[in-house]
C-alpha positions as YAML, in Angstrom:
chain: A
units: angstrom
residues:
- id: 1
  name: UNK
  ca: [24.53, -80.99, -92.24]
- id: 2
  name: UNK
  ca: [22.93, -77.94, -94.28]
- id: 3
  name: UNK
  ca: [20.67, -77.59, -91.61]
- id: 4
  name: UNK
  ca: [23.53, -77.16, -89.08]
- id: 5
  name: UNK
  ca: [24.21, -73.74, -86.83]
- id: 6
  name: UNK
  ca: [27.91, -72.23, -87.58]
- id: 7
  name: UNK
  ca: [29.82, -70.81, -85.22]
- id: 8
  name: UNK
  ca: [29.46, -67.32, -86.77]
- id: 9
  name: UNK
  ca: [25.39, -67.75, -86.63]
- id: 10
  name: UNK
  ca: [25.51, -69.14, -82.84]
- id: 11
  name: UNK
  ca: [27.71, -66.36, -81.69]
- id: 12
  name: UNK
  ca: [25.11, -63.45, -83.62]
- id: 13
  name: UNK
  ca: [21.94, -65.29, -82.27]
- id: 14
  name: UNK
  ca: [24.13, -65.03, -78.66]
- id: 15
  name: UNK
  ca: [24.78, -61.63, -79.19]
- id: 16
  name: UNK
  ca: [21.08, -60.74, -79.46]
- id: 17
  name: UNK
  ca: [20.16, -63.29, -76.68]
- id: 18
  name: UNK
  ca: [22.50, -60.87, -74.81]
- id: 19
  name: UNK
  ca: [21.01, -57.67, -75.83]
- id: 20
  name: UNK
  ca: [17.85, -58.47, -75.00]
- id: 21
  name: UNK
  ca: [18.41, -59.91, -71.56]
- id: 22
  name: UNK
  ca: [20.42, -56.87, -70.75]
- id: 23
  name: UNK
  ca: [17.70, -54.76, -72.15]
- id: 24
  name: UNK
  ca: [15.48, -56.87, -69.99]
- id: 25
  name: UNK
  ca: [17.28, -55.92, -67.03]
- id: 26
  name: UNK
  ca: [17.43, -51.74, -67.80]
- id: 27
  name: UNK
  ca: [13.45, -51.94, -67.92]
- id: 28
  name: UNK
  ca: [13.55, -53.02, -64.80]
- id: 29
  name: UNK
  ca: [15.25, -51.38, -61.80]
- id: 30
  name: UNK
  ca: [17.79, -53.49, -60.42]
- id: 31
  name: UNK
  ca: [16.61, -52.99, -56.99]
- id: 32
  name: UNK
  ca: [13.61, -54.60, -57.64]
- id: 33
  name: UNK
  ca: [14.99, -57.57, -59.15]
- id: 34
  name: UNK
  ca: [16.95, -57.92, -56.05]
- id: 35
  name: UNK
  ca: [14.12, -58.23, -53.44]
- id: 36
  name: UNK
  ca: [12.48, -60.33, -56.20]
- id: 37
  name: UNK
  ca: [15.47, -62.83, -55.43]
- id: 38
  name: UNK
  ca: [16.10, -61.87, -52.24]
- id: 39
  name: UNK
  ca: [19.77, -60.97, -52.99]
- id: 40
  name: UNK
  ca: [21.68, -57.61, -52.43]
- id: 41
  name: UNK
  ca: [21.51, -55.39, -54.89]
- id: 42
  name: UNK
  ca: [25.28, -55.52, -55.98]
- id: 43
  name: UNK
  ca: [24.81, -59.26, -56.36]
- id: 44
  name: UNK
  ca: [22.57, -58.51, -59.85]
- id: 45
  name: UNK
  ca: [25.43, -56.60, -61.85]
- id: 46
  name: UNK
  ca: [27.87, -59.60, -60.60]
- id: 47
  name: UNK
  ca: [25.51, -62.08, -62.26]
- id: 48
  name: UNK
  ca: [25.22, -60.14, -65.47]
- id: 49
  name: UNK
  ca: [28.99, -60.99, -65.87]
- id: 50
  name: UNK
  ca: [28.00, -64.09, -66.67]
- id: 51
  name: UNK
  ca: [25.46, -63.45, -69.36]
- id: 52
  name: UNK
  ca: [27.90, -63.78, -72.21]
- id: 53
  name: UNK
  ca: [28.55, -67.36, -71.64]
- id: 54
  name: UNK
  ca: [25.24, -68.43, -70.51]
- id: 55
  name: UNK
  ca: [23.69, -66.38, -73.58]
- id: 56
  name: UNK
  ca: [25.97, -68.19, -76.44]
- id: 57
  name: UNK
  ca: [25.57, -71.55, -74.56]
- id: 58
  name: UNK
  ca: [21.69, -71.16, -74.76]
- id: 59
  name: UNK
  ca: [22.66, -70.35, -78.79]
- id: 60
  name: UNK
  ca: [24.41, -73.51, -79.39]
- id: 61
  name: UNK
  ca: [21.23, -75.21, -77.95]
- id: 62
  name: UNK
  ca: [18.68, -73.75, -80.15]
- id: 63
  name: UNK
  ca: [17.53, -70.61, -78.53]
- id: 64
  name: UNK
  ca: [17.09, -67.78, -80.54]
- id: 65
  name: UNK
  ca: [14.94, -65.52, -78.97]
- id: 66
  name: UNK
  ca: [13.48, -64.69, -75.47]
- id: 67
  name: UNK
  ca: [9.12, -63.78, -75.29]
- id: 68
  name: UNK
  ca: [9.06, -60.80, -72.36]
- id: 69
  name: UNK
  ca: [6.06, -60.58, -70.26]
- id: 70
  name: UNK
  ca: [3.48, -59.15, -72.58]
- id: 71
  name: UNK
  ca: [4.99, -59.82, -75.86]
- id: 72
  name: UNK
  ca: [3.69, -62.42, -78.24]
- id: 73
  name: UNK
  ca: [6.14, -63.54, -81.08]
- id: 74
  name: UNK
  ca: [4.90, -64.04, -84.42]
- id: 75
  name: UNK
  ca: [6.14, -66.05, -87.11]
- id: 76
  name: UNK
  ca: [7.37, -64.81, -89.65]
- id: 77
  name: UNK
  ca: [5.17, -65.81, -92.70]
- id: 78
  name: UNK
  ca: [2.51, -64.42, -89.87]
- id: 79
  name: UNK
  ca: [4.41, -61.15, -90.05]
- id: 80
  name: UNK
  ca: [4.88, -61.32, -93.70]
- id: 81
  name: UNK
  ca: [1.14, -61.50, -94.77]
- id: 82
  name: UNK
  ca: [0.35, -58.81, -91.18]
- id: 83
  name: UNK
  ca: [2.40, -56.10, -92.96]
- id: 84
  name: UNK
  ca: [0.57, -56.86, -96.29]
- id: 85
  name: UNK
  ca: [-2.53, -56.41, -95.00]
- id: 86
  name: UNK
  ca: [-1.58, -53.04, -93.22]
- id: 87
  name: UNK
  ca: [-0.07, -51.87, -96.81]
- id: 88
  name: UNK
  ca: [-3.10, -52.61, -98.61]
- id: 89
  name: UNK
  ca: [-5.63, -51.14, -95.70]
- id: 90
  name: UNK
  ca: [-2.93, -48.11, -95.87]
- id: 91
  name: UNK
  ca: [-3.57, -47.56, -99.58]
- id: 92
  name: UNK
  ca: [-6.89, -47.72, -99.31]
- id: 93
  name: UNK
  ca: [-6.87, -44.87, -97.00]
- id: 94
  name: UNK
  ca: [-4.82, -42.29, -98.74]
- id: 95
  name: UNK
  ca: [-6.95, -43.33, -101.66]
- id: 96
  name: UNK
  ca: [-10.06, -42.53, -99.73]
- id: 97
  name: UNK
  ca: [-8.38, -39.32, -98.65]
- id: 98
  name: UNK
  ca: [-7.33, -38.39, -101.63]
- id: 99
  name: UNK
  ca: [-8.81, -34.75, -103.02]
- id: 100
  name: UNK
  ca: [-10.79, -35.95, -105.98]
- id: 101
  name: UNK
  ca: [-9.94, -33.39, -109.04]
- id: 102
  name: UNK
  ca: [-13.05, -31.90, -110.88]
- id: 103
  name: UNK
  ca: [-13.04, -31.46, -114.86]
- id: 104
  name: UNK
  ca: [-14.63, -28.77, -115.45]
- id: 105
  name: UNK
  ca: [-16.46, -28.67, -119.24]
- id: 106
  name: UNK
  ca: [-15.84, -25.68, -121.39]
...
């Protein structure tokens, strides 16, 4: 049971389902996903209408994210220790880059 969705988390994780498939859409020019499917072009906005439903429904089952051609999802203890090595490699730099101050010996 503690390991259970809630409504609230389902209908966030179907909000960003959303978003993304929408944003999917705008990077792509809707008359080219409409010879794609052979339909006319009016028939993509028509479909979109039914995004909402279809997104949340894909929620309840367990989706929480969508991989777009040429993306590659990491996870997140990946992430985690991918941004910690940037950091460090980052410090290093502006270390290296750092004007070194001279003492000068009276």
């Amino acid at each position: 049971m503690e390991h259970a969705k809630t409504r609230k988390s389902i209908s966030f994780i179907g909000r960003h389902l959303l978003a993304t498939a929408h944003q999917a859409l705008s990077n792509t020019r809707q008359t080219v996903v409409a010879s794609l499917l052979n339909v006319a072009d009016s028939t993509i906005l028509h479909r979109t209408r039914k995004y909402p439903e279809i997104m949340e429904t894909l929620a309840a089952c367990g989706v929480e994210d969508f991989v777009m051609h040429g993306e590659k999802k990491l996870p997140l203890d990946q992430y985690r220790w991918l941004m910690t090595v940037a950091m460090e490699f980052a410090k290093l730099q502006l270390e290296m880059t750092e004007p070194k101050e001279e003492s000068f010996s009276a």
